[in-house]
Each structure stands twice: as structure tokens, then as C-alpha cells.
N, C-alpha and C positions, 0 to 999 in steps of 0.2 A: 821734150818728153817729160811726164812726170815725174818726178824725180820721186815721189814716196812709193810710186808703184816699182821704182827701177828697184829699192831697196826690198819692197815684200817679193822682188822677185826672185833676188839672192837667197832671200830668209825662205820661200817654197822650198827653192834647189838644194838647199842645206839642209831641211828637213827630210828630205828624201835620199839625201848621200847617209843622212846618219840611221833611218831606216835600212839601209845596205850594209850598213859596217859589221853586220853578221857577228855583234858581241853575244853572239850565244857559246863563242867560245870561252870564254870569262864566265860564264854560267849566269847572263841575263837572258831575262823569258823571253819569248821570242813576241809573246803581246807586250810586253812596253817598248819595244823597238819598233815595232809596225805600226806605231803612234805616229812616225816618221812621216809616214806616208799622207797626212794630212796634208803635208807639201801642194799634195796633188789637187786639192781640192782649191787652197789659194790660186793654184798656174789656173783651174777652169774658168771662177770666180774674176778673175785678170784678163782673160781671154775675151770672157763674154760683155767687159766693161770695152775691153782696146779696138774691139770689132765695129762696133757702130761708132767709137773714137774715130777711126779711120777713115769708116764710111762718110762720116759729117764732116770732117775735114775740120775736127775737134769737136766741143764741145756742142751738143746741140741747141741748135735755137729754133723757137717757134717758126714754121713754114720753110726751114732747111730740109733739101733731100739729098738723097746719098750722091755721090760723087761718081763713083765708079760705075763699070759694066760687068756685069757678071766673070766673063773671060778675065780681064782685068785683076779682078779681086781675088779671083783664084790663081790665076798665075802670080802673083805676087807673095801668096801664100804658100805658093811650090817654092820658090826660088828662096823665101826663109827657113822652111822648114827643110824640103828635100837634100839638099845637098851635102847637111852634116850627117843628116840620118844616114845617106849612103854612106859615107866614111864609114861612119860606126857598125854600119852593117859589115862590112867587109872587112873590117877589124876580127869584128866577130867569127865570120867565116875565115880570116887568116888563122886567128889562135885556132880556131879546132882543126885545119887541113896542119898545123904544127903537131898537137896531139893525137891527131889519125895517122902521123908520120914518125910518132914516135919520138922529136924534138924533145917535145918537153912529155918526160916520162913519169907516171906511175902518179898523175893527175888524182886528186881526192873528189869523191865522190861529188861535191861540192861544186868542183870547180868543173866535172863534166859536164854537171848540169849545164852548169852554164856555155858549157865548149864542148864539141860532141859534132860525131859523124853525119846527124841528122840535120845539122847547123848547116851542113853545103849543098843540100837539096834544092838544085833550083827553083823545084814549083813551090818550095817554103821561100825562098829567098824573092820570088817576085810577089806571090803574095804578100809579103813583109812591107814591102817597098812600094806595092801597091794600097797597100791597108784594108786591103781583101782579105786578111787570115781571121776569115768568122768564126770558124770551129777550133782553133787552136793561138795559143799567143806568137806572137812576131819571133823572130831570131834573136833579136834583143828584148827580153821579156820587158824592158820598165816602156820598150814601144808602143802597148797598151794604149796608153794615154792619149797618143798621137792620132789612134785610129779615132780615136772621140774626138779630140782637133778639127782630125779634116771634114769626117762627119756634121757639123757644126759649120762649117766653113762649106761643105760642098749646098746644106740648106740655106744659108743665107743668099749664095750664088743661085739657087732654085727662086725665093722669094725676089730678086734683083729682077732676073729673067722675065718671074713675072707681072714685071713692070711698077714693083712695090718701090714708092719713092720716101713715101715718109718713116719717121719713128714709128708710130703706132701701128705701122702695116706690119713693121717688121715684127715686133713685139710680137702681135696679134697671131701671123706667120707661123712665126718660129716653134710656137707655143701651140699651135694648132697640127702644124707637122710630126712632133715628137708626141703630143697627146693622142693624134690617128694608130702611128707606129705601136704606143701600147698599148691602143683596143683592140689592133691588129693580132698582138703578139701573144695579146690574153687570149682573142679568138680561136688562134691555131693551137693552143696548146705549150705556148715557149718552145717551141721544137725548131723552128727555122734559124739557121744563125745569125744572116743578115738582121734580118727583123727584131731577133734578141739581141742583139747588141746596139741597132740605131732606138730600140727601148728604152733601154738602161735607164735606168733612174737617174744616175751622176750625170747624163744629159744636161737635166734641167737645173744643173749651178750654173752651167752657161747664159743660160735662160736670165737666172738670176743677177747674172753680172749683167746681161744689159737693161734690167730692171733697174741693178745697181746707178748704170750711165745715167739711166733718166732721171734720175731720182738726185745725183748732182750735178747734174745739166740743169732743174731746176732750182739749183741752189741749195738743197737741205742736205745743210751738214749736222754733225753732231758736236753737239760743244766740244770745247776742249778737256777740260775735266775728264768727260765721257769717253772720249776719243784714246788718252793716255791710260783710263780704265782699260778699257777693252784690249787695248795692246797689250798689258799689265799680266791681265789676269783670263786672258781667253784659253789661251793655250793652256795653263798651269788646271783652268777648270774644265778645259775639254780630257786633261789626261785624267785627272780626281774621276769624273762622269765613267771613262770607259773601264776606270780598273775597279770600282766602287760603286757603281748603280747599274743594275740589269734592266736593260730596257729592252721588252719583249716584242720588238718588230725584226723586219727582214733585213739583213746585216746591209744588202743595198739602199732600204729606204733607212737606214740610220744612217747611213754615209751622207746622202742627202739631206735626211733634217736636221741633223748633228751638227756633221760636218760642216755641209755646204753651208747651214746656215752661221757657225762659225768664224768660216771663212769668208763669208757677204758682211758678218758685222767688223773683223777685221779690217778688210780692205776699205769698208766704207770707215771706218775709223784712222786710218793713213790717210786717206783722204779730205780725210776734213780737218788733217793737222800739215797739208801741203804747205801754207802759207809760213809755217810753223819753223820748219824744221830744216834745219843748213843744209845746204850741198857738200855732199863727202865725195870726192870722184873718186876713192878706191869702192865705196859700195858702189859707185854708180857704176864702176865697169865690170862691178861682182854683179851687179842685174845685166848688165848689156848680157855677160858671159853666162848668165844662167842655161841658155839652151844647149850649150855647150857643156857647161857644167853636170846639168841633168843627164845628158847622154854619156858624155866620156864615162862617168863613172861607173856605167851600167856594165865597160868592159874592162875599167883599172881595177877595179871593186875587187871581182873574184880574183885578179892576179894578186891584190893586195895580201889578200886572207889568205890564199893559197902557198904564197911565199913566208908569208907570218910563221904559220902555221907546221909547214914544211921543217923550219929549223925552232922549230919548239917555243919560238919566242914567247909565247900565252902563257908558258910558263915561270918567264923570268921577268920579264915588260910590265908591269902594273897597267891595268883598263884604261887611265887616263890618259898616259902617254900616248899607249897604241891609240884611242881618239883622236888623238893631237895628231901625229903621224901621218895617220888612216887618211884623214880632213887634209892635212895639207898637201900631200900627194894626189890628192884627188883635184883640188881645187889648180894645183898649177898642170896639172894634165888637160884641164876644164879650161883655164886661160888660156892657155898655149893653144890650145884648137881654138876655141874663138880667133883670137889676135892675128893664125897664121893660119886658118883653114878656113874656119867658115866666116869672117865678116873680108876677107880677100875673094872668095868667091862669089858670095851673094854680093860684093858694090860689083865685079865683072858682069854677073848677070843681072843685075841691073840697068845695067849699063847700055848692055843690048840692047834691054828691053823696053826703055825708056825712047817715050816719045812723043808724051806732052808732061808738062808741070806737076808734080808728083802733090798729094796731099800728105798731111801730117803722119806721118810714118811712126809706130812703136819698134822695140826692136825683138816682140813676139808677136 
């Protein structure tokens, strides 16, 4: 696997944990926390690079066509993705059947949100699980993400189907099915939910990552120099940009040009420092554990704060410690489920599954 992508993988998941650390009780605004969430934009941008990775069976070469079958590539993508998400889900639904039972008492507003009677509704719970919940978000809110995932992953199994073998079909594909979907969506008015959401603008970072692949599959890197810029100074000027220049478009299509494109000079700047940069196996097993990381914390997060909170600590604890705290409680909740949940299940079901010579595998 790549090793510079294992590390932006960690560096997403850690974004998005410190988006959660809910330091609005320390009296941070609640927009430079949400800065976090760029995370998300790096995991799409990574996604849409490791997908035609996989498909080529690395790196692409001229007159290479994809590997798989449709069925294939999707079930492969259930067996990485589904089985942590269920834990997490029913995590979810345990803490709130605790709280509807009175266990844990006298829950802050907060932490209802996040845990609450509405949380054990079966037809929200398969929705969830199915990544059907168009009108309303998953049981695990940061699940979001996922339904753009499979979304992404259910079209490429569409383009396979039909019978698209090269790069360019799929490109061409891809980009063609999410472009229909938004003339559709402008059509009807943005009223249907399916259709608004397989829209979405934050779609096409996907898009972009497997621009990205082609674009170092043909070899064009960025210098080095440029490369170690970009690392440097992306972030620090994507946060300057959102708290210091108003830019008057629609907060989607800024996520998209903003962000996304950010996050493509990012990754594409890790990239082009591959050859560059040591192997560290503790980031590498912080990116293996990212999927893990990103979920668990979705459901330690609120117990964190809630218990913080509960005994006054925000008022004795200085913001930095509690950070420190926050982070590494989250991070060995995150490991501990990779290590003994989800990478013990998916090699079983792999295992099953497996039944001719497997191609080059990511571990997202």
C-alpha cells in the first residue's frame, strides 16, 4: 500500500475527531472547529484515487482494464466497510436503549442528541444500514459520509456492468452519471431526496481523485519543493481563507472548490513525496485504523464531553490537556476496534469470500 496515503489517512481521521471535540465548552466558536471537517474531504479525494487503484490492480498502464466484476467490487466494499459500521451502529442504539432505561441519568442536551429514543427505530436503523436515510441523516450522524461512499462505489459497479473496461470509460462514466443526476435534480426542483443527495456537489472530489490516479499513473508529480509547500501551508491557508475572505457562493459548491480542490493538491502533493518519506509503522497502523478511528469516535466523542462536563472539569482542566485527553482516548478506542473488531472480521469474511487471487487491496 502507499504508504503517504496510509498517513493522510490518519491526518483525515484526526481532523474530523478534533471537529467533534465540542471545544465550545472552553468558549471556541464553533466555525473554527468545523474547519475539522475538511478531514472529509481528504477520506473522498483518497477514495476516489484507491478505487481505480484496485480496479487496475495498481497503478495504471496504457491498454490495462479493470480486474473485477461488478458483484465482486461491491461485495468487497461491503465486507470493508459494513461490519464496523454495524458495531457502531448498535453501539449507538445500546447507549440510547441505556438512556431510555434510565442507566445513565439526566443526559445533557448534547448528548441526547446524539443518544435518544428515536435512535432504536427500526426503519431508521435499516435505513442507516442500508444508506437509504435520504430525508434525514443515519443514527450515527458522521455516517453521512458513507452514504456518498457507497453511492460512488454502487456507480462504478453500474459503469463495470456496463461492460466499461478501460480508464477513460470510467472517467468519462462517472462523470457523466453524477452530471445527469444534477440536471435531474435542478429539473425537479431539489425536492426528491434520492436524487439530492446522489447530486451533491462533494460527489465530484471523488470524481477528482480518480483524475487524481490518472494524472500519477502518468507520472506527473510535483516537485519536491512544491510538494513540502503544499503540505506546509494548505491547511494553515485554507483556515486564513474560511475565517478572513467571504466568498459569495453556495456553502456546497465551496466545499467543492475550496475544499475539494485542497484536498486533490494535498494528496497529490503526498504523493509525489512517496519515494521521499520513511515508513513510520505506528502512522501506518494510525491510517490502517483510520476507518475505525473515524467511526468509534462518532460514539466515545459524546460520552467524552458528556462525562467531562458532567463533573465540571471545563472548569478546572485547561483546553489543551482536555485536547490531549479528548485525542487519546478516542484514538485507543479507534485502535482497539480496528485490532480486535474490524480487521478480525473482514480477513474471516474475506476468507469466505475469496476465490480466485485477490488484486492490490487498500485498507479503505
Amino acid at each position: 500500500m502507499i504508504k503517504n496515503i496510509q498517513y493522510l489517512r490518519f491526518l483525515a481521521a484526526f481532523l474530523v475527531i478534533l471537529a467533534h471535540a465540542d471545544l465550545q465548552i472552553y468558549g471556541v466558536p464553533a466555525q473554527i472547529t468545523n474547519m475539522g471537517g475538511f478531514g472529509v474531504d481528504i477520506f473522498f479525494i483518497i477514495s476516489g484515487f484507491i478505487m481505480p487503484f484496485i480496479l487496475f490492480g495498481g497503478m495504471y498502464k496504457p491498454g490495462a482494464t479493470m480486474k473485477m466484476s461488478p458483484g465482486k467490487f461491491l461485495m468487497r466494499r461491503v465486507i470493508r466497510i459494513w461490519p464496523m459500521y454495524l458495531f457502531t451502529i448498535l453501539a449507538v442504539a445500546f447507549i440510547s436503549a441505556l438512556i431510555v432505561s434510565g442507566v445513565i441519568s439526566n443526559p445533557s442536551p448534547t448528548l441526547y442528541y446524539f443518544f435518544n429514543p428515536t435512535k432504536l427505530e427500526p426503519s431508521w436503523i435499516l435505513e442507516t444500514l442500508t444508506f437509504t436515510h435520504w430525508s434525514r441523516p443515519p443514527i450515527l450522524n458522521i455516517g453521512w459520509t458513507l452514504q456518498y461512499e457507497f453511492i460512488f462505489y454502487t456507480a462504478i459497479a453500474l459503469v463495470i456492468f456496463l461492460k466499461s473496461k478501460k480508464l477513460e470509460s470510467l472517467e468519462i462514466s462517472l462523470f457523466g452519471i453524477f452530471l445527469l443526476f444534477t440536471i435531474v435534480n435542478a429539473a425537479t426542483g431539489n425536492k426528491y431526496g434520492f436524487i439530492k443527495t446522489v447530486s451533491s456537489p462533494i460527489i465530484f472530489e471523488f470524481i477528482m481523485g480518480v483524475i487524481l490516479y490518472r494524472t500519477v499513473s502518468s507520472g506527473v508529480f510535483l516537485s519536491k519543493p512544491l510538494s513540502f509547500l503544499i503540505l506546509i501551508t494548505a491547511i494553515p491557508a485554507l483556515v486564513y481563507t474560511q475565517l478572513n475572505i467571504a466568498i459569495n457562493i453556495d456553502a456546497q459548491f465551496y466545499r467543492l472548490f475550496i475544499c475539494g480542490s485542497s484536498a486533490f493538491l494535498i494528496v497529490w502533493a503526498a504523493l509525489s513525496l512517496e519515494g521521499v518519506t520513511k515508513e513510520i509503522k505506528f502512522l501506518g497502523l494510525l491510517g490502517d485504523a483510520s476507518y475505525s478511528l473515524y467511526l468509534m469516535h462518532g460514539v466515545v466523542s459524546p460520552l467524552f464531553v458528556f462525562a467531562w462536563t458532567k463533573f465540571g472539569l471545563e472548569n478546572i482542566v485547561n483546553i489543551w490537556l482536555y485536547m490531549i485527553l479528548y485525542t487519546i482516548i478516542c484514538h485507543i478506542f479507534g485502535i482497539f476496534a480496528h485490532l480486535k473488531i474490524e480487521k478480525p472480521i473482514n480477513k474471516a469474511l474475506m476468507n469466505l469470500t475469496k476465490k480466485e487471487k485477490p488484486c492490490a487491496q487498500p485498507s479503505l
